[in-house]
C-alpha positions as CSV (number, residue, x, y, z in Angstrom):
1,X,3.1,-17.7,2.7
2,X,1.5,-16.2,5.9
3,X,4.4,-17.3,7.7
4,X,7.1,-16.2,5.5
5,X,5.5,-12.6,5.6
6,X,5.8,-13.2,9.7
7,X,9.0,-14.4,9.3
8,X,10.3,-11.3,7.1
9,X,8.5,-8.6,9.4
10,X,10.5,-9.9,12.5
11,X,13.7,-10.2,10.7
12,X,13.1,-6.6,9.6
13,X,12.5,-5.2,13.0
14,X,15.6,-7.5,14.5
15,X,18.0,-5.6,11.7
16,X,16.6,-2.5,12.0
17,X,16.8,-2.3,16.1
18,X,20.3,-3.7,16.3
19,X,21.8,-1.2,13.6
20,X,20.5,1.7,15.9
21,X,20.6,0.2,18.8
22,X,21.6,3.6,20.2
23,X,19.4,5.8,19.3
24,X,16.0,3.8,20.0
25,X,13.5,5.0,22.5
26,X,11.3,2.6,23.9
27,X,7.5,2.9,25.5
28,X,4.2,1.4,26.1
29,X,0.5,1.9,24.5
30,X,-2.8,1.6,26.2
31,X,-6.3,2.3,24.6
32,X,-9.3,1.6,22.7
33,X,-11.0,0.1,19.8
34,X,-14.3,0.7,17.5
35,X,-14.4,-2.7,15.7
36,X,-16.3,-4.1,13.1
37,X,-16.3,-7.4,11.0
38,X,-17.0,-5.6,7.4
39,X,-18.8,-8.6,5.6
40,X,-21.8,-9.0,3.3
41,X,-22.2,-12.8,5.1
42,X,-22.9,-11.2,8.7
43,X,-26.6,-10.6,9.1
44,X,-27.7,-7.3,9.8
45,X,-28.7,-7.6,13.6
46,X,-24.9,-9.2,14.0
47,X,-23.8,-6.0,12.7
48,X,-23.0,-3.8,16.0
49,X,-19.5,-2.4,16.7
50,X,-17.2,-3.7,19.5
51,X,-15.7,-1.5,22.0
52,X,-12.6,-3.2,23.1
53,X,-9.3,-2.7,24.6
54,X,-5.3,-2.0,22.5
55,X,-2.2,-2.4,24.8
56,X,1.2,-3.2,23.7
57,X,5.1,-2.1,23.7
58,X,6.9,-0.1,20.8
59,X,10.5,0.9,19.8
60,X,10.8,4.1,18.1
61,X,14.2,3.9,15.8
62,X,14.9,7.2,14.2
63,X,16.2,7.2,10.3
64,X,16.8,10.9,10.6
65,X,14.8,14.5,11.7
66,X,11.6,13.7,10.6
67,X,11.7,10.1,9.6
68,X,11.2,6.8,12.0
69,X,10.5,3.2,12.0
70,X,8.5,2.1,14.8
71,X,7.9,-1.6,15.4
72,X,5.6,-2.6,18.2
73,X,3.9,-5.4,19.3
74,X,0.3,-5.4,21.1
75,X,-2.7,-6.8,22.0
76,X,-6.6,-6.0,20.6
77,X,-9.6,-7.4,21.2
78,X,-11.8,-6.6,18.1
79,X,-14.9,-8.0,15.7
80,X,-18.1,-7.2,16.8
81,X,-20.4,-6.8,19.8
82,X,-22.1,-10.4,19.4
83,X,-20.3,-12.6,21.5
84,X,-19.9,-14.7,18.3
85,X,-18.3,-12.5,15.8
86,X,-15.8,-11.2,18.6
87,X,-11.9,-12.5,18.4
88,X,-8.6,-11.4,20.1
89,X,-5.4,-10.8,18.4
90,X,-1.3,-10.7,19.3
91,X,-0.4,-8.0,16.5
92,X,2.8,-6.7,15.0
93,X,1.9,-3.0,13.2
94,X,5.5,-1.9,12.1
95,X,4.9,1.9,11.6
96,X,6.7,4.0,9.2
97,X,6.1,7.9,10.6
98,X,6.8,11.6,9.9
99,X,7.3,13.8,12.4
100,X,5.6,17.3,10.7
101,X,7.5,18.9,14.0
102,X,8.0,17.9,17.4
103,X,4.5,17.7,18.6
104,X,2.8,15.8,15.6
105,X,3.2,13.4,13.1
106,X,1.3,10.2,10.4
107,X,1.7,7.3,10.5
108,X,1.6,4.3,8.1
109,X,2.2,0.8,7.7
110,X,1.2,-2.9,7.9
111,X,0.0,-5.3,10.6
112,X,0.2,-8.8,11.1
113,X,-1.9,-10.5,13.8
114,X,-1.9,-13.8,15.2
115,X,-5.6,-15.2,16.9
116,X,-5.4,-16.1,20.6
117,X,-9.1,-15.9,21.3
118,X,-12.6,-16.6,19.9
119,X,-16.0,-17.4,21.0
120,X,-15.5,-21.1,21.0
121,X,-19.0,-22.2,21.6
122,X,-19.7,-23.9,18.6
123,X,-23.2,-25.9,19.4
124,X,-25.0,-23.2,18.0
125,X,-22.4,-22.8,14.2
126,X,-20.7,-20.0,15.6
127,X,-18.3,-18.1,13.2
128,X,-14.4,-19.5,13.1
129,X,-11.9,-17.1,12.5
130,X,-8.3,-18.0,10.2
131,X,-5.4,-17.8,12.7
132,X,-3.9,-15.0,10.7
133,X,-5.0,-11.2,10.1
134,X,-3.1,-8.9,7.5
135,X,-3.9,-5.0,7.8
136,X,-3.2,-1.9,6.7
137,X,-2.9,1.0,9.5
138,X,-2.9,4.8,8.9
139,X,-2.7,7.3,11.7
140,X,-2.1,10.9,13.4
141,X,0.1,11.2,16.6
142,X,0.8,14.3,19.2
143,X,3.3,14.4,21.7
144,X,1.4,15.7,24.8
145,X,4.9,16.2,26.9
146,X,8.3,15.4,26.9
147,X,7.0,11.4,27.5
148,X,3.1,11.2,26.7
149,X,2.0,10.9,23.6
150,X,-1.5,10.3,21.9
151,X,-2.4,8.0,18.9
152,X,-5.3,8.0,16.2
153,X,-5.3,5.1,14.0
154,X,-7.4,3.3,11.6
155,X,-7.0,-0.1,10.5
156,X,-8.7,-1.5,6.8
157,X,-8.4,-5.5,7.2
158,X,-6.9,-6.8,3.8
159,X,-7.2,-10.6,4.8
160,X,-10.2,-12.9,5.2
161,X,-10.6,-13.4,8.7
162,X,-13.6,-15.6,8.1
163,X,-12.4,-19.5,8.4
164,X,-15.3,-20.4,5.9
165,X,-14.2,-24.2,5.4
166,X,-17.3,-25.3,7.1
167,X,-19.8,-22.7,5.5
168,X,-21.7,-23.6,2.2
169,X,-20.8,-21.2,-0.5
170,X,-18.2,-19.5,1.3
171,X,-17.9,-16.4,3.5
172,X,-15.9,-13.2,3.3
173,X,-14.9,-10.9,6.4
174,X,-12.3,-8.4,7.0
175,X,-11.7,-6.5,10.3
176,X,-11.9,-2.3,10.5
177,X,-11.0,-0.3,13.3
178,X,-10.3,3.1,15.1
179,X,-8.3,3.1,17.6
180,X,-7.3,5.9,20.3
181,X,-4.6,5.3,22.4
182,X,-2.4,7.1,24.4
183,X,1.4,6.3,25.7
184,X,4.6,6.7,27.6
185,X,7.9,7.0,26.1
186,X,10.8,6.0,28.3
């Protein structure tokens, strides 16, 4: 199923780019994330947020005025500040936004990531994550100039991201973050 949903989301952005192919504007992302593992499992003294990094490319295809998709794909380094509970993600948010004018807008839509990184030092029964990560994502944007542009964003975790195969009794996770970035349109 995870992969079908992958599978779909990439399809989507494929159709979408080449029907307006000539309108799309193009850019880069760089900022970063306040991550936490939201879990009843994780002890308390586990529990600290992660300050890690978001950079990644987008295409911005306009639907009309005020309406947009925009498909990106990025990298983000979140769980939480033990070396343990921290894991590294290729995502693909595919943000539908409103501009209110020229200089702001929201911003909403779904996220799937793909693991490329976790503490791997298991001697010790350190936590395994699931290889993928479903999230929702909500945000504010400004357009600083003609090219720079600034991002708020929070993102609510709706997978388990907690490979609990291994643990007795189970164990439940979900990532949350808040993200600031800021970018250049081309």
């Amino acid at each position: 199923m995870k992969k079908t949903v992958l599978f779909t989301v990439i399809l989507l952005m494929f159709v979408i780019l080449k029907s307006q192919a000539q309108e799309i504007t193009y850019g880069v992302r760089l900022g970063a994330n306040l991550s936490s593992i939201s879990s009843d499992d994780i002890p308390e003294n586990l529990k600290d947020s992660r300050f890690g990094i978001v950079a990644g490319f987008l295409a911005e295809v306009p639907i009309n005025q005020k309406w947009s998709i925009q498909p990106e794909f990025q990298y983000s380094s979140l769980g939480n500040d033990d070396e343990s509970l921290r894991v590294d993600y290729l995502q693909l948010p595919i943000m539908l936004k409103y501009n209110f004018s020229k200089l702001f807008n929201v911003h909403v839509g779904p996220q799937v990531g793909l693991k490329i990184w976790e503490w791997e030092d298991n001697s010790t029964g350190e936590t395994n994550f699931n290889t993928f990560n479903l999230s929702a994502v909500a945000g504010i944007g400004v357009r600083l100039t003609e090219n720079f542009f600034a991002d708020l964003r929070y993102g609510f975790g709706v997978s388990n991201i907690i490979d609990d195969e291994n643990i007795p009794g189970g164990a439940k996770g979900s990532n949350r973050n808040i993200q600031l970035s800021f970018g250049y349109k081309l």
